[in-house]
N, C-alpha and C positions, 0 to 999 in steps of 0.2 A: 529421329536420330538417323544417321547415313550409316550403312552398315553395308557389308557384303554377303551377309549371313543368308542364306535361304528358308527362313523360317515365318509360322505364320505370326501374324502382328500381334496376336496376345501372346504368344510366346515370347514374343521381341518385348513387349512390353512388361511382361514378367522378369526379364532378366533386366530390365532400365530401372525400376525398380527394388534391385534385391539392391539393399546397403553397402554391401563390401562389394570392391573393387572385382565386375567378372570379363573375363578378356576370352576371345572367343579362334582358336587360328585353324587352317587348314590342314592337312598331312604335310605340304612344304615347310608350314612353318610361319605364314603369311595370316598376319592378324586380317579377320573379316567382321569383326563384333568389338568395341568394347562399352561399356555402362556409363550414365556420366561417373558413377565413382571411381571407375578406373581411369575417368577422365580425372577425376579431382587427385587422385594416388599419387598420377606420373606427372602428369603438369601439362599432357599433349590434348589435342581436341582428335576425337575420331576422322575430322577432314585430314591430318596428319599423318598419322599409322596406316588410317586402312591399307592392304596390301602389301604395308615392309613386313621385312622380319622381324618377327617381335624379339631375337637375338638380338640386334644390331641399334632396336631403340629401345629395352628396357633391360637391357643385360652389360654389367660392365666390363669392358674390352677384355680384361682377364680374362673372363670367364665363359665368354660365348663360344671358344671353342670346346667348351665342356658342355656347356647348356646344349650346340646344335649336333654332337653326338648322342647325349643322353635322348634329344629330342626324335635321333632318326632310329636308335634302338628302340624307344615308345610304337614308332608306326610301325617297324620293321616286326614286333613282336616281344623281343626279348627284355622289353622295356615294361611289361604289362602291370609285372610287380607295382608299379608306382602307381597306378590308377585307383582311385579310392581313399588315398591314404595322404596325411596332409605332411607335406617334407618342407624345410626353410631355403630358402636362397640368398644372395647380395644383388641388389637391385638396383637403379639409378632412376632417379626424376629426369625431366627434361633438361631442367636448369642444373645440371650433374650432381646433384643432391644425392649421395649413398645410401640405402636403406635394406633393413633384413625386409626380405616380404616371406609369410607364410601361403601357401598353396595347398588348396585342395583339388585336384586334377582327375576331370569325365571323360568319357566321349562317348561321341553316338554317331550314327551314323545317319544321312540324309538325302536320299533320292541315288543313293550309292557310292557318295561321297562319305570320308570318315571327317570326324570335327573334332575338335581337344579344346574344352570348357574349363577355362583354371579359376577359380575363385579366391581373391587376394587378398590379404589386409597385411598392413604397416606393423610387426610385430617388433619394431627396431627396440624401443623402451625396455619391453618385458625381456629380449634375449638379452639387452645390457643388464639389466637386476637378476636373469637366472643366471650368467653368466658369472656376475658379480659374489652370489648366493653360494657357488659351485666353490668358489676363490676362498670365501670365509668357512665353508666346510672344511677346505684342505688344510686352512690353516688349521684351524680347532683340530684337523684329526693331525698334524704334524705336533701340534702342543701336546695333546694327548699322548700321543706315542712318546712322545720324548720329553715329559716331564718326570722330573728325579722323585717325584713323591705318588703313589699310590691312585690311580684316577680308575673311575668304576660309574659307570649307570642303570638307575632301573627304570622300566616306564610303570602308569600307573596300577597296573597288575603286579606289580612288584619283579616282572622280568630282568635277568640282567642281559642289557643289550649291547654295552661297551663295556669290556676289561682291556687296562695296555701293558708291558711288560713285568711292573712294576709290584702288579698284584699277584700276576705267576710266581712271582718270584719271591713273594712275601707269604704264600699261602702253599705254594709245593706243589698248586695245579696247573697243570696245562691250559689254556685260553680256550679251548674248545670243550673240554671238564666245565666249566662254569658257566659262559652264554649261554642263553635260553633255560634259564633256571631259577627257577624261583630263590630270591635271593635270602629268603628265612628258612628255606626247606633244604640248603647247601651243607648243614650239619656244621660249617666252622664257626658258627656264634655261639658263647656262652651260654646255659638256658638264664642265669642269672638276670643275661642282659637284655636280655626279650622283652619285658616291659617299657624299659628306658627308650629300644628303639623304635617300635611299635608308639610310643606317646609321641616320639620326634619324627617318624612319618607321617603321624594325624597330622605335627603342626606343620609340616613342607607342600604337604598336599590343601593343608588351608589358605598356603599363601605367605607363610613364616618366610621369611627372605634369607633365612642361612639358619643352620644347628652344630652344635660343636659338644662331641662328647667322644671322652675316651672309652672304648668298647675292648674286649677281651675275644682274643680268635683264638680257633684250632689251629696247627697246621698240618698239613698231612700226616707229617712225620708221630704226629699228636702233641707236638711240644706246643705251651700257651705263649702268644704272644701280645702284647699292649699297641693298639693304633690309636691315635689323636685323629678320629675324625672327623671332618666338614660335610654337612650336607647343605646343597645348594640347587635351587628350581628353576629349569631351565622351561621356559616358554615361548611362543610363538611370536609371529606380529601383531596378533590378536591377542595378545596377553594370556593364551590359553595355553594349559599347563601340558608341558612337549613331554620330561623325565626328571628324576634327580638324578643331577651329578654330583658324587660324593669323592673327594680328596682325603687322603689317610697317608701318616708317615707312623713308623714303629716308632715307639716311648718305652718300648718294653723294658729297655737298660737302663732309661732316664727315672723311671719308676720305681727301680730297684735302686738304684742310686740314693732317690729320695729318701726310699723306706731307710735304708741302712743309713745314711746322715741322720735321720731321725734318732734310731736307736743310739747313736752314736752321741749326740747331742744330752739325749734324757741319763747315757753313761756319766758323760764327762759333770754335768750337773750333779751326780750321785758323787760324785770323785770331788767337786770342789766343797761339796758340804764337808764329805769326810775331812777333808784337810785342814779346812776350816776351822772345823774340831779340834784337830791335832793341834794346829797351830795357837788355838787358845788354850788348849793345854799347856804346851811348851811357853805359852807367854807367861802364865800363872807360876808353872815351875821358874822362870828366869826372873820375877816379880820377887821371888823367896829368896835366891840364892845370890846371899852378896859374894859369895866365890869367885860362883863360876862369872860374876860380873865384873873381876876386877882380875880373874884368869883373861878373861874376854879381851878387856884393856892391855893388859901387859905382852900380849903376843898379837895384838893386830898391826897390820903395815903399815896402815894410817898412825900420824901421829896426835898426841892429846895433851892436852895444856890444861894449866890452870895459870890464871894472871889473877894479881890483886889487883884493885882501884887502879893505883900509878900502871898497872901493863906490865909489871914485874912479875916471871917468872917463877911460878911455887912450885910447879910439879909437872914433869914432863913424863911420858910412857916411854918403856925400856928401847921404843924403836927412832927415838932421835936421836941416836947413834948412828944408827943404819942409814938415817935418812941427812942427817946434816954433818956427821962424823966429830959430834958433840956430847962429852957427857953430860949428864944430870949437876955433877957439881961444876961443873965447868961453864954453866950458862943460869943455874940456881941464883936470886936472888937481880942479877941484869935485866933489864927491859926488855922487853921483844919488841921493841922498834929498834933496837939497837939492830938487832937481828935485818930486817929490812932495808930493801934497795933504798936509797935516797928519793929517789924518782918517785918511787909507788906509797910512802910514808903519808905526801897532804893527803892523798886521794881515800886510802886505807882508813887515816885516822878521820876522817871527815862522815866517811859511810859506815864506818861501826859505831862512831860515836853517837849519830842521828839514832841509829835503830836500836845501839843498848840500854837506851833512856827508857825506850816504852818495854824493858825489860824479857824483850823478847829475843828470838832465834835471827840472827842477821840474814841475807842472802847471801851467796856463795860466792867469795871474792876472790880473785887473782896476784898475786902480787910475787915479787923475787926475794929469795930467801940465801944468807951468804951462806955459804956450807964453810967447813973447816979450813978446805984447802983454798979459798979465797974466791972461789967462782961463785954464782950468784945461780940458783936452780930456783923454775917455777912450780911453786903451791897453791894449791886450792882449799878453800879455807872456809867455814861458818864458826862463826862465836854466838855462845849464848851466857845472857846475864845471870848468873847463879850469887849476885851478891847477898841477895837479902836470906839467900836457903840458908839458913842454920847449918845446916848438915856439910854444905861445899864454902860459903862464902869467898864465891871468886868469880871470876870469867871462864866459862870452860873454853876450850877452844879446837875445832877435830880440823885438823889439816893431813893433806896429802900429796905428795908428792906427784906433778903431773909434767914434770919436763920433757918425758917424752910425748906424750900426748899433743902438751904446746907444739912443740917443734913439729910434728905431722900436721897438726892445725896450721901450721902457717906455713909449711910445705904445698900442702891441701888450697890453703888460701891464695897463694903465690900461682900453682897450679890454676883453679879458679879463676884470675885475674889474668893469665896467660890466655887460658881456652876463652875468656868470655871477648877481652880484647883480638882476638882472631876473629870470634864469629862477629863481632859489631864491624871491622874492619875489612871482613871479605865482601868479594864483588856478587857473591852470587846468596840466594837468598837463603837464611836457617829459619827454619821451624819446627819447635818439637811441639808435641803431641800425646796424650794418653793413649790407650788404646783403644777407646772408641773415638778419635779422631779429634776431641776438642783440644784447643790449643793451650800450650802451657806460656810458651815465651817464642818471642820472635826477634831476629834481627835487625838494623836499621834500614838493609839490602832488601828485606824479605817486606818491610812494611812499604816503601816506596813500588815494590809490584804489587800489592794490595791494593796499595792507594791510599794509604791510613798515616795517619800522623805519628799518633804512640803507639807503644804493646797494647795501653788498656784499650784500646779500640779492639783488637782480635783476640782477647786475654778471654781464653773462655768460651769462644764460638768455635761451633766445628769447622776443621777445614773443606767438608764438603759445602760448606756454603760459600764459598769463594768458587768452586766446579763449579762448570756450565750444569745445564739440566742432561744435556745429552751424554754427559760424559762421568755424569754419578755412580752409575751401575759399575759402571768401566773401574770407577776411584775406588767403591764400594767393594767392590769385590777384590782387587789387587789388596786394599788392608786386612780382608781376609783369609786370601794366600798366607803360607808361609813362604818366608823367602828361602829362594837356595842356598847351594854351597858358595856364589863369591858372594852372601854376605848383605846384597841392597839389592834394589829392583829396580828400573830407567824406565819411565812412560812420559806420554807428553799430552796432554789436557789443555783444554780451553779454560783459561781463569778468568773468570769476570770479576774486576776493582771495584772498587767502593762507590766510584763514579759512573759503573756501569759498561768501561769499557772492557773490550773482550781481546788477551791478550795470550798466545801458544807461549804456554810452559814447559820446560822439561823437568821433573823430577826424580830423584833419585833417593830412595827412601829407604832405612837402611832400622831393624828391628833396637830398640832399647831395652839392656838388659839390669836388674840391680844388681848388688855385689853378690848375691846366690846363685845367677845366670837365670832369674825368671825375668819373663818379659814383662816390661811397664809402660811401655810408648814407644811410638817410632820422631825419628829423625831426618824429617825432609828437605835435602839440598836442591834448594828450587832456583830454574835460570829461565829467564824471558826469551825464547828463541823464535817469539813472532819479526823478528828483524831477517831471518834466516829461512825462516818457511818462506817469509816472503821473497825474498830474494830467490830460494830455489821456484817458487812457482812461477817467478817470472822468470825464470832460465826455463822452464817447462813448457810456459809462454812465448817466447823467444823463439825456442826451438821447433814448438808445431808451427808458428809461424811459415820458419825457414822451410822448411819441412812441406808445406801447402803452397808454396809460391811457386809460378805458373813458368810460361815459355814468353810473358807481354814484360820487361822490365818495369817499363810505369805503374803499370795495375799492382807489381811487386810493391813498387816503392808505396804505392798509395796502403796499400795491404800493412805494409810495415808501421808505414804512419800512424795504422788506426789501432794496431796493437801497443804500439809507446803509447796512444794516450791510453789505453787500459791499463797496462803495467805502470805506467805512472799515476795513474789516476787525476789524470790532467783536464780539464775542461775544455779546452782545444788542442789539437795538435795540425803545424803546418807546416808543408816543406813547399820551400821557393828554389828555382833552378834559372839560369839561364841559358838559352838556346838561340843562337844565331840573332843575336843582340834583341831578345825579348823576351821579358818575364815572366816565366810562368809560374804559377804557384797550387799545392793542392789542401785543402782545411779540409777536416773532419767535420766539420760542419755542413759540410755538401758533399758529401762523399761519391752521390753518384752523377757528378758532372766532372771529375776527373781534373785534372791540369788545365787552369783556365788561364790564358794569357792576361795581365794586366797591363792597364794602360798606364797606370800612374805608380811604376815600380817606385819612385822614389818616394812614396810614402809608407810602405813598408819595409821594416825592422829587415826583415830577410834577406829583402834586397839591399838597405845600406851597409848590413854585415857583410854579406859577401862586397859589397865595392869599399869597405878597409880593410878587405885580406883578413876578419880576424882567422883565427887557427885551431884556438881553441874552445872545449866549452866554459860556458859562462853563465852566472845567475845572474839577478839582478841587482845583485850588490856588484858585481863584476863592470856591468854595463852602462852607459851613459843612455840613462832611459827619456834623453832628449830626442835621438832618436826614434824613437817609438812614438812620440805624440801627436803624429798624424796616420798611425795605423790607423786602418777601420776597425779590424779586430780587438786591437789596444783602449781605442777608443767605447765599444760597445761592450765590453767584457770589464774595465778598468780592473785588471787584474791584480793580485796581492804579488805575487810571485811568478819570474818571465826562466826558465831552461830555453839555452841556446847548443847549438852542438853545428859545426862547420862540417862540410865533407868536402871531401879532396881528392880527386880522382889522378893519380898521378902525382903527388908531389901538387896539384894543381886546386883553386877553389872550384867546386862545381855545383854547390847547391848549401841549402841552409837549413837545420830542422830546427823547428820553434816549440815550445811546450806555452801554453797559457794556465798561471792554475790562478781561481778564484779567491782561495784562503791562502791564510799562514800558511809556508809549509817551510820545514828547516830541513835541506836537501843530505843525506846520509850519501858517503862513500859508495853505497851499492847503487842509490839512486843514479849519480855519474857513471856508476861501472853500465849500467843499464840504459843510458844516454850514449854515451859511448860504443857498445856492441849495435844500438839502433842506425847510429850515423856509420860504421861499418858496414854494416847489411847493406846498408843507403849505397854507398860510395863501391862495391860491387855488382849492385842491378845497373848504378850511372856507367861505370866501366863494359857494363856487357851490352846498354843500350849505345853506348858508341862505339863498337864493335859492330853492332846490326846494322847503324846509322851505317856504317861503312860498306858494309854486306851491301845494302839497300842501293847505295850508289853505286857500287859498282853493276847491280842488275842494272839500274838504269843507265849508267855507259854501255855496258858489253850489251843489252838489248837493243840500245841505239845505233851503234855500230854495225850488227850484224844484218839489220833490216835490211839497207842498200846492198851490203853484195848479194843476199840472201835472195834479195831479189832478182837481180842482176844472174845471177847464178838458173832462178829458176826461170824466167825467160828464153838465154840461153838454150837453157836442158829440152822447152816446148818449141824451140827451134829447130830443134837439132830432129823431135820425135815426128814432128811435120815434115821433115825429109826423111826418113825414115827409110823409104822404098829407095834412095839414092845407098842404102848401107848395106854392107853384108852381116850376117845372123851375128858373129860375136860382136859389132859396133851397135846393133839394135839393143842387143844385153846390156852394154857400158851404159846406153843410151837411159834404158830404164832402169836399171842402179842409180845414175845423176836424180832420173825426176824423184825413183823414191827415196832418197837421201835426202835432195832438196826439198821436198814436203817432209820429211822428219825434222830437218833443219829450222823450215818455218813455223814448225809446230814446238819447237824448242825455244825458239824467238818471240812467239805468242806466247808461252806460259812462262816465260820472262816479264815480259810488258804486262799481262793480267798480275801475276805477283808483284811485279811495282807498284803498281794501279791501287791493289787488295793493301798493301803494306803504309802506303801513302793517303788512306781512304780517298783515295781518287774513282772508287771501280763504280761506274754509276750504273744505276739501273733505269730502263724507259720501259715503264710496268703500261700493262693496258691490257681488257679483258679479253685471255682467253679461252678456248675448248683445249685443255689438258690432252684430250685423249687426240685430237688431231695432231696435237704437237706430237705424241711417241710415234703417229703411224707414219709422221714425214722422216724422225729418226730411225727409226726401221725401214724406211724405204730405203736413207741414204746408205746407209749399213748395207742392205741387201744389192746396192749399186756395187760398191764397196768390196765385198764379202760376198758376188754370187754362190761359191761353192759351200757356203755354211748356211744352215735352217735357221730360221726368224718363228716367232710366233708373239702375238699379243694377245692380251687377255683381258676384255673389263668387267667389272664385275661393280655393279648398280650403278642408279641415272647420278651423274654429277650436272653442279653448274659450272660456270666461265670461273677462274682465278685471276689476279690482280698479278702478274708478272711480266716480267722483260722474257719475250720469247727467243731472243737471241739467246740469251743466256743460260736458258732452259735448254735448249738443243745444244747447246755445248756439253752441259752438264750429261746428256743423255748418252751423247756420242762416246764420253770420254767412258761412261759405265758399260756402254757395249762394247767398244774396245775394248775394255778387259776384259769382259766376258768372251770375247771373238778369239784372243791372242793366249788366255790360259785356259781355255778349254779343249777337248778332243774336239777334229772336226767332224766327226762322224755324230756329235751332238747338238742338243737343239738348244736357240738359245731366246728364254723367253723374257716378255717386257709384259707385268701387268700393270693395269691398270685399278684401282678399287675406290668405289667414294668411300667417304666416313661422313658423320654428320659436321663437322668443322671444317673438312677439307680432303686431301686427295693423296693416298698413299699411291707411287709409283716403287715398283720392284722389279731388278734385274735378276736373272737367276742362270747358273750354269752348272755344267758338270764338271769344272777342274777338280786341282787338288784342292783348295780349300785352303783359306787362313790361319795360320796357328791363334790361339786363343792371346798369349800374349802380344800379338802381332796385329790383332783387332784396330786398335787405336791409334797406332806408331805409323798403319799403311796413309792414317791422313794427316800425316807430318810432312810440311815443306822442307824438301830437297830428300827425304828418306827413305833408302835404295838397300833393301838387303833382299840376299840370292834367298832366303826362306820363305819371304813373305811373299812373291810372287806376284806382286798385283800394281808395280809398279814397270810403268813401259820402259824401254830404254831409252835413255833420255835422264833430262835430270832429276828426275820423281816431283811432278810438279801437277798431277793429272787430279789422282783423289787430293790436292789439297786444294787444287779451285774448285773441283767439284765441291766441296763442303762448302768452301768460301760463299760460293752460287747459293747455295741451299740455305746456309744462315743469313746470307742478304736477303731473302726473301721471307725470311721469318721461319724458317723450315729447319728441317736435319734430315743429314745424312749418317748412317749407318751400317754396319757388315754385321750379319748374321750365319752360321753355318748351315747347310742343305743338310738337311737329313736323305740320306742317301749319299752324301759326298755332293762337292760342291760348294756354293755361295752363292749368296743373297745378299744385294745392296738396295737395301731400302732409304728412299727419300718421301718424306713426309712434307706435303704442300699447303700451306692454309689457305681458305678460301681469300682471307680477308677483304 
């Protein structure tokens, strides 16, 4: 194996063979050993590393400026600590693969040289599961501490290791009174209860899977209290028993509760025998006494008949006076159907006569009775056959007066047929409810967001089973609230229908009481507001949109496109434009090829809507989907349903946005409101890309234009400085004002024509391999041509290779960054150009001592034409410098950068890849 190491060969050979990954560096820092396992770890072969930094190839960019301090404290001394002892890192493969490595780190010393011997292995898995392990502790110790019921453990010594608020607070000790204590030798358990727990420890520690017994505590105080406890065994991964964890809530009231209904129960059964008693008493006495049995009769409210066979009247009780304003002889001997309304007579004589055949008690009949004064009052009535009795021979008959009763009845009823023709007839859904949640009755409103045909379809099932699953607990517990003072409660839940769709409800549920004011059920006014949610998440939609759209209009409008087909839910979405008589169109479908011009406009839809001016949007019932039948998309898609929407820039057509959707879809008012703010958005990205479009020509005029005098001008100027010695000293001053104005001029002129160029992607690049580092020291020379009175310095830092770049281009870029650094700097400072490999490519950095960037101002300095007195870093001139600088650096697949100098200052870094 090739190694740098200075050791003898069984040494070498002892450490090629140790297993885990050993990597071997100098006091620099420069790997001279690794093993093949450290070849297998990283992914590199020893002909690779030997003598890099092992910073730079096995340390991720983050972190090696932490790694090559910790490493120069190691040699320096103060690092010693760490020798011996195994510490984790983030580590990287060759192929940028991220990995924890664990490190155990030697050294020794050899021939006078020190060595640093780290011993590696791949510990990425185990730190994701202890990491993982750490997460599920926290949870369990966050449930713990803030569960509402009693949580306590012991391990298998019977120690207690966890108490959480709960038991403090139930037992009147402090949390630090109880840990580490034997939880039978705490004095708060009953001695009663010692057996009971001691047989349900044997079975948790057998392996019993859970124990449930009520136990009896102390409390400090010494008052007894009742807990319902759970014991429960908690174990390893290894199924090896860790502790019990034991859950307890007080029962102490529910206990006494019990006891006392008890007693209360075995009273009342002592109370009903006795009465029982009494009342057969008193029946025996009223069996005897025909007195007080005909006292009874003659002063009750109800009134009492006697009829013979024919229904004639023998003997009426003193109170149909009172009740019909008839006396006894005044109705003696007349019929009692005479008595009766016309109307109720078939009905009457039909259902007594049926039932006083079988000599029995009729059922309870209704019918109208005329009173004196000619009005007609409701009675309630049973007759029974007393013909054959000896003793009565007749029809008894007990009636009572119940007109008022009636008339509430069908107040009540009226009432009833009011509220129920409401609830069938409202828009939003009724459901009532017991108070464990199953349903009593429902609406016609309420069953159509069900999903159900009839009542008896939900007649009976809870309405938690209509709740999503995530949103049970949420229902669950709101119907165990009490509600407040306005009376109902408003939440909004996910309902899933019969059919399984899932639809946002709002509900507002409001306590049922009976006529005593206890509660029976609630009443929930349920309304479908998934049309509304939707709509606001696509206004949410909409809005981050807008909100994220760039300084490029098209990429806007593409951006735009691709969020109407989300918010619609469309299967494609395309917008077609035309520009300088040629079609260009963008589909979701290719998102990243952008605005392709097409050759055969008239085959698409977009393009014949824009050439009839339509105006408006349109579905496809709207549309003559004749033409659309040579779309390609039309065609490959055969869509159910076409969204059209026109944009108008100006009162004018200027483009077209298409919706394709696959299925049925029946387009809602929000859906158009939503089409319509899309072709909005649309039609002011087109308005501000022809605005740019304008911007754009005019660089390319007034660039065009100025080139020839600019020239002409500076000609001239090196005319004039070639006669020079013909001038006197203020004509040599004018003289050199001209030439340096007229090179700021043509420098004004050039980053005109590069910005037309860059805007028009006209700006080409003629790449070919070069040495980076000879490119900066020809920019530093020309600089120091330039700039004699200011300090230069370059700096490179490790061997790079040649890059694939346009060298013109690069020294532009170069120039324009030490211009800045030359023009906002002190000159009494130095102004440096490094150069640094990386393994991909080749970071160049300019660095100065000015004032420095504001932090805000970071990004804005590489904005085309943008000139503020704060930001300082643009020349004078039209601020056009850092934004071909960038331009430069992302043609070449690169970035550029601004950084803050620690110490005051700036730092523009440009990052170059090899490719």
């Amino acid at each position: 194996m090739e190694t740098a190491l200075p050791l003898h060969d069984v040494a070498l050979s002892i450490l090629e063979a140790v297993p885990d990954a050993v990597v071997c560096v100098d006091s620099d820092g420069r790997i001279v050993f690794i093993n093949p396992a450290a070849e297998g770890l990283w992914g590199y072969s020893a002909r690779e590393v030997l003598g890099a930094e092992i910073a730079s190839i096995m340390v991720p960019e983050d972190r090696r400026d932490f790694h090559r301090n910790a490493f120069r404290a190691l040699v320096s001394g103060t690092g010693q600590g760490t020798l011996g002892k195994t510490r984790r890192f983030p580590s990287k493969k060759k192929d940028g693969t991220p990995f924890i490595a664990e490190i155990s780190l030697a050294s020794f010393t050899h021939k006078g040289e020190d060595y640093y011997l780290a011993v590696t292995r791949d510990v990425t898995e185990r730190h994701r599961l202890e990491e993982s392990l750490r997460e599920a502790r926290e949870r369990l110790r966050i449930l713990h501490d803030n569960a509402r019921f009693a949580v306590f453990s012991y391990d298998r010594n019977l120690i207690l290791t966890s108490v959480n608020r709960v038991v403090s607070d139930l037992l009147g000790y402090r949390e630090e009174e109880l840990l580490g204590r034997n939880v039978l030798e705490l004095g708060v358990l009953h001695p009663d209860d010692y057996p009971r727990v001691a047989a349900a420890m044997g079975q948790l520690f057998a392996g019993h899977p859970a124990i449930r017994e009520d136990l009896r505590f102390f409390r400090r105080d010494g008052s007894m209290i009742v807990a319902h406890v759970i014991g429960v065994p908690l174990v390893d991964e290894r199924g090896e028993m860790l502790e019990i964890m034991n859950i307890a809530h007080d029962v102490t009231e529910q206990r006494r509760m019990e006891e006392e209904l008890e007693a209360q129960r075995r009273d009342l059964e002592e109370k009903v025998r006795a009465r029982t008693r009494e009342l057969e008493e008193a029946f025996e006495r009223l069996e005897h006494s025909e007195r007080y049995f005909r006292a009874l009769i003659e002063n009750t409210h109800d009134l009492i008949a006697v009829l013979d066979g024919d229904l004639k009247i023998r003997y009426l009780s003193p109170s149909v006076q009172r009740i019909s304003g008839y006396t006894l002889e005044e109705v003696a001997g007349k019929s009692g159907l005479d008595f009766i309304h016309p109307d109720d007579v078939p009905r009457l004589v039909e259902r007594f006569t049926a039932q006083l055949e079988s000599n029995g008690v009729t059922e309870t009949a209704e019918y109208r009775w005329r009173h004196k004064d000619g009005t007609y009052r409701w009675q309630e009535a049973v007759a029974c056959n007393l013909l054959d009795d000896p003793a009565v021979r007749g029809i008894v008959v007990n009636a009572r007066d119940v007109t008022e009763r009636h008339e509430a009845e069908m107040r009540l009823r009226e009432s009833e047929e009011r509220y129920r023709s409401l609830v069938e007839t409202s828009p939003d859904g009724i459901v009532v409810t017991d108070l464990e949640g199953s349903i009593i009755t429902a609406n016609r409103a309420a069953l159509e967001i069900l999903g159900c045909r009839g009542v008896e379809e939900v007649v009976g099932r809870n309405v938690l089973e209509f709740i999503a699953l995530e949103d049970h607990a949420r229902a669950a517990e709101s119907m165990r609230t009490p509600v407040g003072e306005e009376g109902f409660r408003r939440d909004e839940y996910i309902l899933v229908r019969k059919d399984g769709v899932r639809r946002w409800v709002e509900i507002s549920a409001s306590l049922l009481r009976d006529a005593r004011g206890r509660p029976i059920g609630f009443t929930g006014i349920t309304r479908d507001v998934t049309e509304s949610k939707l709509a606001r998440s696509r206004l949410e939609a909409l809005n981050r949109t807008l909100l994220g759209l760039g300084h490029d209009p098209l990429v806007n409008i593409s951006n735009i496109v691709l969020a109407g087909r989300e918010m619609l839910n469309a299967r494609l979405a395309r917008y077609g434009r035309v520009r300088r008589g040629r079609f260009e169109a963008f589909t979701s479908e290719r998102p990243g090829e952008g605005f392709q011009v097409r050759e055969d406009p008239e085959n698409h839809l977009c393009y014949r809507l824009l050439q009839r001016g339509v105006s408006t949007p349109a579905s496809s019932k709207d549309l003559d989907l004749a033409m659309a039948e040579a779309d390609p998309d039309f065609l490959s898609l055969k869509p159910k349903e076409i969204l059209t929407c026109p944009v108008q820039v100006k009162g004018k057509p200027s483009g077209c946005l298409c919706f394709f959707f696959t299925e049925e879809r029946s387009f809602t008012a929000a859906d158009i409101d939503v089409l319509i703010m899309l072709g909005r958005a649309i039609a002011i990205e087109e308005e501000r890309w022809s605005y740019e479009e304008g911007l754009r020509e005019f660089v390319d005029i007034a660039s065009h234009e100025l080139r020839h005098p600019t020239a002409l001008l500076s000609g001239y100027s090196q005319l004039l400085k070639e006669h020079e010695g013909d001038l006197d000293e203020e004509s040599r001053e004018i003289v050199e004002a001209l030439i340096s104005s007229t090179e700021r001029l043509a420098e004004i002129v050039n980053g005109l024509v590069h910005t037309s160029l860059l805007e028009r992607d006209r700006f080409p690049l003629r790449r070919s391999r070069q040495d980076v580092v000879e490119l900066a020291r020809k920019a530093l020379k020309e600089m120091e041509a330039r700039f004699p009175e200011r300090e230069f310095r370059l700096k490179v830092k490790g061997e790079m290779g040649t890059c694939s770049l346009d060298p013109i281009r690069i020294h532009e870029l170069l120039v324009v960054l030490l211009e800045n650094a030359v023009k906002f700097s002190p000159q009494d400072t130095e102004v440096e150009l490094e150069v640094e490999a990386d393994p991909v490519g080749v970071l160049l950095s300019v660095l100065d001592r000015g004032k420095g960037v504001r932090e805000e101002n970071r990004e804005r300095i590489f904005e085309r034409f943008y000139q503020e007195e704060q930001a300082l870093y643009h020349s004078q001139g039209l601020g056009l410098g850092l934004y071909l600088a960038r331009s430069i650096a992302e043609a070449h697949g690169g970035r550029l950068w601004h950084e803050p100098r620690p110490g005051g200052g700036s730092v523009f870094r440009f990052f170059l890849p090899y490719l």
